[in-house]
Legacy VTK file of the C-alpha trace (Angstrom):
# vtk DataFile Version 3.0
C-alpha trace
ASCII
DATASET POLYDATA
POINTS 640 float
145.039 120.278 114.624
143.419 120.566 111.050
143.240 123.856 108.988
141.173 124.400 105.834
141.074 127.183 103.907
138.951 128.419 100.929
141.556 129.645 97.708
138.698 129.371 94.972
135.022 129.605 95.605
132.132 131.870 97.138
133.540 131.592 100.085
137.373 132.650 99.299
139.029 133.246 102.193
137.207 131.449 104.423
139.279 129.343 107.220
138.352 126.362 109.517
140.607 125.249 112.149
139.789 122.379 114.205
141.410 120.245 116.949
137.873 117.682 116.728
138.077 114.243 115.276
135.927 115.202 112.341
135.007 118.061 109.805
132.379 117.746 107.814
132.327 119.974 104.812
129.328 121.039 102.568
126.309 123.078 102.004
124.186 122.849 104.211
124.603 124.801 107.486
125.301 121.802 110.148
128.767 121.559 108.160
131.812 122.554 109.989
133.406 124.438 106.544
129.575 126.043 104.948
130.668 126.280 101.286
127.822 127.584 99.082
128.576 127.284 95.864
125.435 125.548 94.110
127.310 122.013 92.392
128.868 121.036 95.967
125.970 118.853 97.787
124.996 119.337 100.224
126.830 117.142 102.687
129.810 116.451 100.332
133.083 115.042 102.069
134.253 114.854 105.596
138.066 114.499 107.124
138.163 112.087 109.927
141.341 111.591 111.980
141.676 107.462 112.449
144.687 107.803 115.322
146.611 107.701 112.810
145.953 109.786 109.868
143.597 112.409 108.344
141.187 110.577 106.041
139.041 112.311 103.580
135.578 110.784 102.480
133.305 111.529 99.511
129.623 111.247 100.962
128.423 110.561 96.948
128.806 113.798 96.361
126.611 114.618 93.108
129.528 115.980 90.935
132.678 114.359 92.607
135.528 115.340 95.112
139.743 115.215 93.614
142.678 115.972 95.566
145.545 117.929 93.971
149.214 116.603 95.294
151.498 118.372 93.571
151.533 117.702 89.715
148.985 114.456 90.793
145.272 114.494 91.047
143.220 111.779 92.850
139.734 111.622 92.196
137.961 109.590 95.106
135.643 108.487 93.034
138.155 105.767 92.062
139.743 105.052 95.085
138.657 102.277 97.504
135.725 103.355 99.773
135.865 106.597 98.053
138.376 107.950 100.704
142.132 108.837 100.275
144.740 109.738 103.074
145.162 113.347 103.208
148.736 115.091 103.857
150.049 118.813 104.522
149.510 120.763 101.581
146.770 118.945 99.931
144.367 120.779 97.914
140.466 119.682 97.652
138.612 120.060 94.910
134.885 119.983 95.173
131.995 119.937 92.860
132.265 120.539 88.433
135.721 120.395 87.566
135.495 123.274 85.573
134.513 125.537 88.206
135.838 123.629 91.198
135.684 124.828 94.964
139.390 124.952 95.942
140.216 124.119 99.868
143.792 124.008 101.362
144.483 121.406 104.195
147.418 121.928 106.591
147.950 118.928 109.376
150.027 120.315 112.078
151.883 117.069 113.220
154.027 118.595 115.565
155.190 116.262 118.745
152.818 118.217 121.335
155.520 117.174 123.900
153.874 114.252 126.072
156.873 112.783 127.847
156.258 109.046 127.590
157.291 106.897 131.157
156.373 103.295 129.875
155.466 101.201 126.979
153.651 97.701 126.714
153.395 96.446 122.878
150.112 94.599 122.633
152.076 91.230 121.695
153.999 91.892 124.820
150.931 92.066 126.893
150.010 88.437 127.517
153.591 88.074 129.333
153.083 90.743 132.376
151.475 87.908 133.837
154.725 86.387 135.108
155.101 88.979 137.580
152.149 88.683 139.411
151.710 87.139 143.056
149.949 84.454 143.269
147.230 86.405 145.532
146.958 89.458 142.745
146.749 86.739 140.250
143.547 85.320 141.931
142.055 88.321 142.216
142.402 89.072 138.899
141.322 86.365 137.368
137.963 87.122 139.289
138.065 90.481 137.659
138.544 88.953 134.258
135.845 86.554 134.368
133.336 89.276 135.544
134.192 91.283 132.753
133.883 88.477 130.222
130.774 87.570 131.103
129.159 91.330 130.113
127.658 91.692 126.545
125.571 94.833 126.853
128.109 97.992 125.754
127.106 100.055 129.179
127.348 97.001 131.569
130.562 96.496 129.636
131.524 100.210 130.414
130.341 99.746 134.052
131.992 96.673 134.839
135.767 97.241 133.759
135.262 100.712 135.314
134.903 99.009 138.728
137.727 96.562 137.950
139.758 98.985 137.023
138.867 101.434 140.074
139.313 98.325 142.344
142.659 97.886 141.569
144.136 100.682 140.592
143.585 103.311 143.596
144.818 106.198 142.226
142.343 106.184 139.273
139.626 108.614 139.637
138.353 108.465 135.916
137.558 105.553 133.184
136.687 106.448 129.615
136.312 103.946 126.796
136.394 105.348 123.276
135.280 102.501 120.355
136.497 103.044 116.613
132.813 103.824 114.750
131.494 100.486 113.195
128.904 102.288 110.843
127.968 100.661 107.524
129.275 102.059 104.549
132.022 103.169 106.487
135.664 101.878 105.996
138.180 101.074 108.947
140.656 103.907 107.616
137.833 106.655 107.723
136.280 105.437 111.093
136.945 107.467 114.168
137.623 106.790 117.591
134.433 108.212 119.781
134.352 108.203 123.635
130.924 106.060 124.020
131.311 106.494 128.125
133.115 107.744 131.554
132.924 106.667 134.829
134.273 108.583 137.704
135.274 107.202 140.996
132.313 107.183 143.798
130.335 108.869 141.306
129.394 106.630 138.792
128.571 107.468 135.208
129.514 111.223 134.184
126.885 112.878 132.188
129.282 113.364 128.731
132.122 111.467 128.187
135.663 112.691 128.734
137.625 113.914 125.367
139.984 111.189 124.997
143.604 112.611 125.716
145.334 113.425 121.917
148.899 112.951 122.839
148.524 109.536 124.272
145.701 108.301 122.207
147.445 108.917 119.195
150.797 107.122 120.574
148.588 104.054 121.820
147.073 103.464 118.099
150.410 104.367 115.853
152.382 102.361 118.146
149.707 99.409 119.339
151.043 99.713 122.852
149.808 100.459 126.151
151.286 103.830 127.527
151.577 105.118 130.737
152.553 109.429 130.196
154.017 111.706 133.441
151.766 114.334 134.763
150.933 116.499 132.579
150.842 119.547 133.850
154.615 119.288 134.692
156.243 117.083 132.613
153.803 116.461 129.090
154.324 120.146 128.520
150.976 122.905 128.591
149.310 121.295 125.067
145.337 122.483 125.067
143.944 118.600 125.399
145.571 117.973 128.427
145.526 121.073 130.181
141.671 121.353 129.015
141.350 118.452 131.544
143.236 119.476 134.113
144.559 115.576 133.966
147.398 114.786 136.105
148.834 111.798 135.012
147.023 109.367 132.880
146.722 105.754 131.213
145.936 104.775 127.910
145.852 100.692 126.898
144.398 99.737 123.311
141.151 97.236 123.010
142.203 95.092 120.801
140.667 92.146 118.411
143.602 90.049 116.437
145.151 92.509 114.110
142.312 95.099 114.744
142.467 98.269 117.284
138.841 98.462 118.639
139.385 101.349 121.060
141.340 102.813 123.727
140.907 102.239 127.476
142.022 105.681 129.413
142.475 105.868 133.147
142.785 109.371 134.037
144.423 110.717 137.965
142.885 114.027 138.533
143.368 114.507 141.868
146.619 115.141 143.606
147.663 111.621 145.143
150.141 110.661 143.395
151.070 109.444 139.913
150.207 105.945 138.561
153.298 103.593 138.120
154.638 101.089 135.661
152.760 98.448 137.948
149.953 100.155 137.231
150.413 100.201 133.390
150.999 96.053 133.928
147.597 95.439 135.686
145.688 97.774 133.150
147.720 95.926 130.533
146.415 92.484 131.947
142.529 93.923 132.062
142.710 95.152 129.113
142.540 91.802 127.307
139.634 90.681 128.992
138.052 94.491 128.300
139.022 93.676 124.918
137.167 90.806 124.385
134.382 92.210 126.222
133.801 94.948 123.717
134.471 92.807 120.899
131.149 90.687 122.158
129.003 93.963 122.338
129.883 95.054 119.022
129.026 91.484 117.808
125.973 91.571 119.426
124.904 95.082 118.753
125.697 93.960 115.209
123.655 90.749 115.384
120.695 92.562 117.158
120.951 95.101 114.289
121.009 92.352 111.868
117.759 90.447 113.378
116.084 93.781 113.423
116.368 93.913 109.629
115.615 90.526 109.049
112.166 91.152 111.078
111.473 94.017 109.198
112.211 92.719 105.919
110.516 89.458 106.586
106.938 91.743 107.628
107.394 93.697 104.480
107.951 90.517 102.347
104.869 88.386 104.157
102.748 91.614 103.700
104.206 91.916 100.024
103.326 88.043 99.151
99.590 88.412 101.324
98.839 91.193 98.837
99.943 89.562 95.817
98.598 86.208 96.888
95.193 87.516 97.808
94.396 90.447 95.624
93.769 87.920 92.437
93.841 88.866 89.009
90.727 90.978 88.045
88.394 90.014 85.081
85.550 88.279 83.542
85.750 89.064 79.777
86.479 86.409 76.926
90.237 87.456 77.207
90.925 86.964 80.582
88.850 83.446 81.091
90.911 82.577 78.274
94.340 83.397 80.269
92.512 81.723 83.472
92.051 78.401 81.290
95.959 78.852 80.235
97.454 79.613 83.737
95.445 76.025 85.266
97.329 73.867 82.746
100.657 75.389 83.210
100.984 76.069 87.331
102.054 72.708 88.463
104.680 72.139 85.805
108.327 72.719 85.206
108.095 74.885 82.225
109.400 77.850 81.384
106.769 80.875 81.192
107.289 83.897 78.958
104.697 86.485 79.740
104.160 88.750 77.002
102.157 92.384 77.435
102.024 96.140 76.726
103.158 98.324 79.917
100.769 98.028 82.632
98.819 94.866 82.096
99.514 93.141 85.027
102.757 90.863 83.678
104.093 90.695 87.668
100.791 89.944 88.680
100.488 87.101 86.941
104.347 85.814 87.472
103.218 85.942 90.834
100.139 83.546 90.383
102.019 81.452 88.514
103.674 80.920 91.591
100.948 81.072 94.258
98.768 79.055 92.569
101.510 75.938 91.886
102.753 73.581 93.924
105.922 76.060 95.015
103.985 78.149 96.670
105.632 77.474 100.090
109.150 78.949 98.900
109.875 82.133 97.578
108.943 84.631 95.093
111.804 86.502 94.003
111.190 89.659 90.990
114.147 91.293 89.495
113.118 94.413 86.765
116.716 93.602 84.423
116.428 97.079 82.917
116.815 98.381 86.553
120.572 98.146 87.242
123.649 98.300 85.127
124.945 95.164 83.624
127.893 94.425 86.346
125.141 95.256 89.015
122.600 92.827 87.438
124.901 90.048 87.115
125.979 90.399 90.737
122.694 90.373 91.676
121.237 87.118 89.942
123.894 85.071 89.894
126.012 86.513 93.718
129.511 87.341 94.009
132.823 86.547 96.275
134.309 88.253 98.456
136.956 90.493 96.713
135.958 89.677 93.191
135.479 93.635 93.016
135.514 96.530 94.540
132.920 97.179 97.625
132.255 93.324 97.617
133.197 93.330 101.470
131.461 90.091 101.704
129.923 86.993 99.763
126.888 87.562 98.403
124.248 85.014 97.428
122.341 85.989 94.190
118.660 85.893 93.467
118.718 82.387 92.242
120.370 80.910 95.019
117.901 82.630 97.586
115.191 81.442 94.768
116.150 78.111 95.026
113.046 75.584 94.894
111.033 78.420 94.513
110.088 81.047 91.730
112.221 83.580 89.785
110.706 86.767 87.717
112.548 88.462 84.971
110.962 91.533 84.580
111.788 93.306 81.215
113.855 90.397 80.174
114.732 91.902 76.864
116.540 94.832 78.412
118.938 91.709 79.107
122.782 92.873 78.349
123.986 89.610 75.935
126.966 88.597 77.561
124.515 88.088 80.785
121.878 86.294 78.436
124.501 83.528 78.008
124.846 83.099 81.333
121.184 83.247 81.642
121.026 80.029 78.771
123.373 78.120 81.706
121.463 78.109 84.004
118.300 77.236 81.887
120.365 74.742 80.612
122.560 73.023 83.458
120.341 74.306 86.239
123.286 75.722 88.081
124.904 79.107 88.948
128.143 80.893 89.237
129.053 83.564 91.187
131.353 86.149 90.334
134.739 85.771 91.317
133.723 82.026 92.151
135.511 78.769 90.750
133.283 76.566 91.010
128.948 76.114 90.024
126.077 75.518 92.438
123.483 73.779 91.657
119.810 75.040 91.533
116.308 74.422 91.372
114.393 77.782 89.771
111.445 77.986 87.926
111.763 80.793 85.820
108.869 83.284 84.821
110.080 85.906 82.110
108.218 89.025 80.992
108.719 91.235 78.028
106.716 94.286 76.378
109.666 93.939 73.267
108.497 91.907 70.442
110.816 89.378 71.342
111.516 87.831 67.642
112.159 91.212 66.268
114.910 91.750 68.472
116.313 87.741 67.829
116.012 89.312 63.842
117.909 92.567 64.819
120.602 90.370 67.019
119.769 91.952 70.024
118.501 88.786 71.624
120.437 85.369 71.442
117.824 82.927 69.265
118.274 79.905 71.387
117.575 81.942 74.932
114.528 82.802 73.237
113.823 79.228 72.593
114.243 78.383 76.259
112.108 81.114 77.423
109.093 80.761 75.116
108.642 77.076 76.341
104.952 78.503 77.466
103.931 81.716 76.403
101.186 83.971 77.642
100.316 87.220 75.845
98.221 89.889 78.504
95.557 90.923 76.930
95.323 95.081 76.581
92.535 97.210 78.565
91.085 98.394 75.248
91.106 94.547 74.500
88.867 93.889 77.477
86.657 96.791 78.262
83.992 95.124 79.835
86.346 94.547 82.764
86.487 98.586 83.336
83.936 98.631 86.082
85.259 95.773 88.072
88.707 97.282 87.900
87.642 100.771 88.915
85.220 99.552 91.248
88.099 97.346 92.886
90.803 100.267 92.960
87.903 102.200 94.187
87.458 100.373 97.057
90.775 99.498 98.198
91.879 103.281 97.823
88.445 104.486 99.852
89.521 102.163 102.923
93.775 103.827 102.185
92.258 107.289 102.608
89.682 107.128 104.515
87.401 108.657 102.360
83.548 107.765 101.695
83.332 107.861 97.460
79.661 106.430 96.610
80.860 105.032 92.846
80.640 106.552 89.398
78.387 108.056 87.288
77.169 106.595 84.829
78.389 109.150 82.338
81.453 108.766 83.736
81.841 105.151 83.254
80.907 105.392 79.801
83.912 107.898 79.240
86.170 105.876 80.813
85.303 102.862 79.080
85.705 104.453 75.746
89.085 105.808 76.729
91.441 103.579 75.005
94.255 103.508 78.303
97.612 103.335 76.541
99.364 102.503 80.388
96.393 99.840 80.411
95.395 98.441 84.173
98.402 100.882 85.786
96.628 103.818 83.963
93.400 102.668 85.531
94.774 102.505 88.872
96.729 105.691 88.708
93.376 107.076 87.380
90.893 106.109 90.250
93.568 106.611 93.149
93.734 110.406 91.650
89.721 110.465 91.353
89.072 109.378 95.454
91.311 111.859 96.747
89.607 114.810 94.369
86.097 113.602 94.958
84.037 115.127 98.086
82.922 112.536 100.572
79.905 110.688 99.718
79.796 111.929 96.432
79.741 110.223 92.808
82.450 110.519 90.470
80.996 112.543 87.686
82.827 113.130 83.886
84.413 116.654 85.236
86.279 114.834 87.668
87.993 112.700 84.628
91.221 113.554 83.791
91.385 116.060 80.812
93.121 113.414 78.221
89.802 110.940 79.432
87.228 113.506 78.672
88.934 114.855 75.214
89.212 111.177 74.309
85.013 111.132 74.496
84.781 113.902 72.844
86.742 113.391 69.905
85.022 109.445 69.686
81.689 111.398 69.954
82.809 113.700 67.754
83.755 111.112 64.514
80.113 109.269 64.983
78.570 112.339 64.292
80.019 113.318 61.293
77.386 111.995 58.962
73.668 112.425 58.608
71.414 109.884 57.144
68.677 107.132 57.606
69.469 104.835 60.972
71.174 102.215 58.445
73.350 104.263 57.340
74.653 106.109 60.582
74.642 102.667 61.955
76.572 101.415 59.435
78.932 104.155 59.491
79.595 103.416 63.320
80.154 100.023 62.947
82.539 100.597 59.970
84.355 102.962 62.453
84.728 100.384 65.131
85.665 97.671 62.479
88.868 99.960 61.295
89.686 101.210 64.900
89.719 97.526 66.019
92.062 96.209 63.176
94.782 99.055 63.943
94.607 97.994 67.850
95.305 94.266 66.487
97.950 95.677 63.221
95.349 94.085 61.211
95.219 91.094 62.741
91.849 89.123 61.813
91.837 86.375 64.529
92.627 88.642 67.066
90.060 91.351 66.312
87.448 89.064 65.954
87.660 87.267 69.407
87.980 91.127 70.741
84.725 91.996 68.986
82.948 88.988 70.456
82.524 87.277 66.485
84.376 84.648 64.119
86.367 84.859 62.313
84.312 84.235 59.157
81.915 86.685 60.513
84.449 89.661 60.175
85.785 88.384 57.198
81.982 88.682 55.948
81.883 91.956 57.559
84.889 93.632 56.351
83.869 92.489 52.247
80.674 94.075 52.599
81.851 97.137 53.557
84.672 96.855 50.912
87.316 96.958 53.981
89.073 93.876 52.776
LINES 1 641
640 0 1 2 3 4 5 6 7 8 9 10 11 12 13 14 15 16 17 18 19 20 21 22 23 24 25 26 27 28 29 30 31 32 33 34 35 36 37 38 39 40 41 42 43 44 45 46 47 48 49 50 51 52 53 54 55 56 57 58 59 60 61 62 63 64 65 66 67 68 69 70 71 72 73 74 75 76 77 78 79 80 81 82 83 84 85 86 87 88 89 90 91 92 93 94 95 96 97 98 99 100 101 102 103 104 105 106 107 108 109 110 111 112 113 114 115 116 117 118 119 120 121 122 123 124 125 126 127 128 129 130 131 132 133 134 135 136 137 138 139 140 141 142 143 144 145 146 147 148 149 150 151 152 153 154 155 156 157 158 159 160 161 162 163 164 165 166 167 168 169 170 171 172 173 174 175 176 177 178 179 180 181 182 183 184 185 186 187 188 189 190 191 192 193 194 195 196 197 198 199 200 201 202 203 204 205 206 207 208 209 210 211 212 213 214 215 216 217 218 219 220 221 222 223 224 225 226 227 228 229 230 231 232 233 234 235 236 237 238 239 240 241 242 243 244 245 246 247 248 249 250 251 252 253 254 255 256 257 258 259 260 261 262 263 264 265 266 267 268 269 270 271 272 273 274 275 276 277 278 279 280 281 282 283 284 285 286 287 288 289 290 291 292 293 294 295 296 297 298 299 300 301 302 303 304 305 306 307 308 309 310 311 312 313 314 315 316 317 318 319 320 321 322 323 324 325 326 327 328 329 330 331 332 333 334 335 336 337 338 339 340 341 342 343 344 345 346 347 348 349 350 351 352 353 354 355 356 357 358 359 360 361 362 363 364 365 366 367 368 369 370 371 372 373 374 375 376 377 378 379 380 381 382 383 384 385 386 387 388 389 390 391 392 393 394 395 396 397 398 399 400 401 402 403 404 405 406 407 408 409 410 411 412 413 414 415 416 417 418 419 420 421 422 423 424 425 426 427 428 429 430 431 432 433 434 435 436 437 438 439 440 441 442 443 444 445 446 447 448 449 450 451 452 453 454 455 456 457 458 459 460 461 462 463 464 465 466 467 468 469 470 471 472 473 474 475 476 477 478 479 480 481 482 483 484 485 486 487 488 489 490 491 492 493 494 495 496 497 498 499 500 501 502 503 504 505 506 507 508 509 510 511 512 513 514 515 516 517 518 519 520 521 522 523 524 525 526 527 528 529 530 531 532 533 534 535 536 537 538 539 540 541 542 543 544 545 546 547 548 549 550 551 552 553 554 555 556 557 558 559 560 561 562 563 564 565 566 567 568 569 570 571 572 573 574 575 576 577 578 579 580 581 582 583 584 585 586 587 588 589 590 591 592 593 594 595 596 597 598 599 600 601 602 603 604 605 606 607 608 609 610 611 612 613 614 615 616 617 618 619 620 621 622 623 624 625 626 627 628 629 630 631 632 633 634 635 636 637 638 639
């Protein structure tokens, strides 16, 4: 029996009491203790009893869970699995520690007075076997190898049932209870749930029985195999038992090395007579091969689970490559034939690629054709955004980690490069690269091998490595916030992404691509643009470049009417203003057609140069002249 009660909080006063294997506590309404106060989430913490202790669990709550023992406070966000063993007296905390809810706990471990006939340690059980005729040994062995050969959890249920009904005739009920085995969950806050009961001559019941407190508890503290008295007699009048109506009853532990999987209980409920030691030894002797039996369907409900995920992620990740293998990159202008002619001489080689861009101009897109388009194309694609996890996350996640080489690492992990290996790996927003990790990253450029954390030794790989940056790169080697020779290594072959405003004439086929694949998305019927619209959105200067663009259009087909044309009052706000203030400046002046043409043109000359920070090459092959031409350009109209 658990009790919780409120001492500080909306809900002051407020008292649980529970004899269930679990209390979930929380806001929402499906909690077992409701507490409303606004910073406790809304399914904060639970208290799970393990067989042998209360266990409380933090479930991530948004502003934490502590424990107050006396003059000591635990805060589970530092503990192990975020759970701490709870004693009599406790105090929870929940939510801001300023204004904390406060809940009491009080564990009633009173003895509830089973009177215990017969014990069988578990590393006794293998040597009941000398006592058994020859002719019961037989038998048994038939029982054992039907029950081994089960893998599916209910055939598992159904088949030691009949065993166990076959021979032992004064059972009339067979529950199995398994110890949860849910991810994210630790062995000490996992439960022990009844997953199925069979009655005698009846088959399966329709809920399974509530596995029997007193014993259960004595079979997992003690790892034995226990046979208790009846109960209404002798066990004394404790609510579990009596609930029942059990008269004498069984419980054996399933058992996997070290590990308690679950508890076997063989209930008497009818007034025949109560079971015997000699019926504790042949339980105790079926019990090992129901152990390994439900050991195999975990293992397979764990592998099935496991294939599942890989079939799911291996869809998503063939529908993921399709897309970015087949959509292409988008463009015809001077710019982008120019990055075409770049990307053919640089597919099929080694090199390092450093991809350099403003925010939205396609930098993955092209990583991935560097890939798809070279002669790795058969192996994988791997992207990692660096700026996306903390530094101790990041480096797990490249380079892998050990078992045990920190907390949560429950297993070894391989890192991105390993899984990359012989294939392609892209560093998104490589300058958001912590330093200590960049030196790590200069090893494996260098070496061409790995090492995991917590691991002795280096493995070797084979990577090609595509880097991508919107930082100016050498200004942050100047300011020391990138290592000089990494930047070396990475700017082997570097490929700068042209802007939107840098390639306008692409516009149309951009919008008329999103266009497209956002019609078929939706199911809608969008004829095209406007021409006034067109021309507004091709003298929009798109800060968030292509992204902006696509954003843009996918906003434009779900606000347009079917088998209409987008017109300029569809345009977002910031789009139309932008055409009105350009329309605006070339209309300032009145004159002959020279000189508002001139003006104009000396508009689009200054605009262009503070797009390019007065850069002369660039602006010229952006205006479609030499550079000699603009230099001619700029002295006539004293801009020089």
């Amino acid at each position: 029996m658990i009790r919780l009660e409120v001492l500080r909080g909306q809900e002051v006063g407020r008292t649980v009491e529970s004899d269930q294997d679990l209390v979930r506590i929380g806001r929402a309404d499906r909690n077992d203790l409701v507490v409303t106060d606004h910073h406790v989430s809304g399914e904060h913490a639970s208290i799970a009893f393990n067989g042998e202790h209360w266990v409380l669990r933090d479930h991530h709550s948004t502003n934490g869970t502590r424990v107050a023992r006396g003059s000591e406070l635990l805060d589970l966000a530092a503990q192990p699995g975020r759970e701490v063993v709870l004693l009599s007296g406790d105090v929870l905390q929940l939510g801001e520690a300023s204004g904390a809810v406060h809940v009491s706990i009080t564990l009633d471990d009173e003895d509830d007075g089973a009177r215990i006939v017969s014990v069988r340690q578990v590393a006794d059980l293998g040597e009941v076997e000398q006592a058994v005729d020859r002719e019961l040994l037989h038998s048994l062995y038939e029982a054992q190898r039907a029950i081994s050969a089960v893998l599916e959890l209910e055939q598992a249920i159904d088949v030691v049932a009949a065993q166990v009904f076959r021979f032992l005739s004064r059972a009339t009920h067979v529950t199995v209870a398994l110890r949860e085995d849910e991810e994210g969950k630790t062995k000490r806050s996992s439960r022990y749930v009844p997953v199925g009961t069979r009655i005698r001559d009846v088959g399966a019941s329709a809920e399974a029985v509530p596995i029997t407190r007193s014993v259960f508890k004595k079979v997992v503290q003690d790892r034995a195999a226990v046979l208790a008295a009846d109960a209404r007699r002798d066990v004394g009048e404790t609510a579990s038992l009596m609930a029942a109506q059990i008269l004498s009853t069984i419980g054996v532990p399933l058992w996997q090395g070290d590990e308690i999987l679950g508890v076997l209980q063989v209930d008497n409920r009818a007034a025949k007579g109560l079971f015997k030691e000699s019926d504790l030894d042949l339980l105790a002797l079926l019990a090992q091969s129901a152990s390994l039996a439900f050991a195999n369907t975990r293992l397979v409900t764990r592998l099935r689970g496991a294939e599942e995920r890989q079939r799911t992620e291996n869809v998503y990740l063939k529908r993921r490559e399709e897309r970015r293998r087949f959509d292409g990159i988008i463009g015809e202008s001077r710019a982008m034939k120019s990055l075409f002619d770049q990307l053919k001489k640089v597919v099929d080689t080694r090199v390092t690629v450093l991809i350099e861009g403003e925010t939205g101009t396609g930098k993955e897109l092209v990583s991935s054709a560097v890939h798809y388009w070279s002669n790795r194309r058969e192996k994988l694609f791997v992207a990692q955004n660096c700026a996306a996890l903390p530094e101790n996350l990041l480096e797990s996640e490249l380079f892998g980690h050990k078992k045990g080489s920190f907390t949560g690492a429950t297993d070894d992990k391989k890192g991105l490069f390993e899984l990359a290996h012989e294939g392609t790996l892209f560093l998104d927003e490589v300058g958001e690269m912590p330093l200590t990790l960049q030196a790590k990253l200069l090893r494996v450029l260098q070496e061409g091998e790995v090492r995991p954390v917590g691991a002795n030794h280096p493995r070797k790989v084979d990577v090609r490595i595509v880097a991508a940056t919107n930082r100016d790169l050498e200004t942050e080697v100047r300011e020391g916030r990138f290592r000089e020779d990494l930047y070396y290594r990475l700017k082997v072959f570097p490929l700068r992404l042209p802007s939107l405003r840098e390639r306008r004439e692409d516009i149309p086929l951009l919008a008329g691509h999103f266009l497209k694949r956002y019609a078929e998305e939706f199911g809608r019927t969008v004829r095209g643009f406007s021409q006034q619209a067109m021309e507004q959105m091709q003298g929009y200067p798109w800060p968030g470049n292509v992204r902006e663009l696509e954003n843009e259009v996918q906003r434009l087909v779900i606000q347009v009417d079917d088998d209409g044309f987008i017109q300029p009052t569809h345009l977002s706000p910031r789009i139309r203003q932008s055409e009105e203030a350009t329309a605006g400046r070339f209309k300032t002046i009145k004159g002959t057609l020279k000189e508002m043409v001139e003006h104009v043109e000396k508009q689009i000359l200054r605009e262009a140069l503070e797009d390019h920070d007065n850069n002369k090459s660039a602006t010229a092959k952006t205006l479609g002249i030499t550079r000699e031409g603009l230099h001619k350009k700029l002295k006539g109209y004293g801009m020089t």
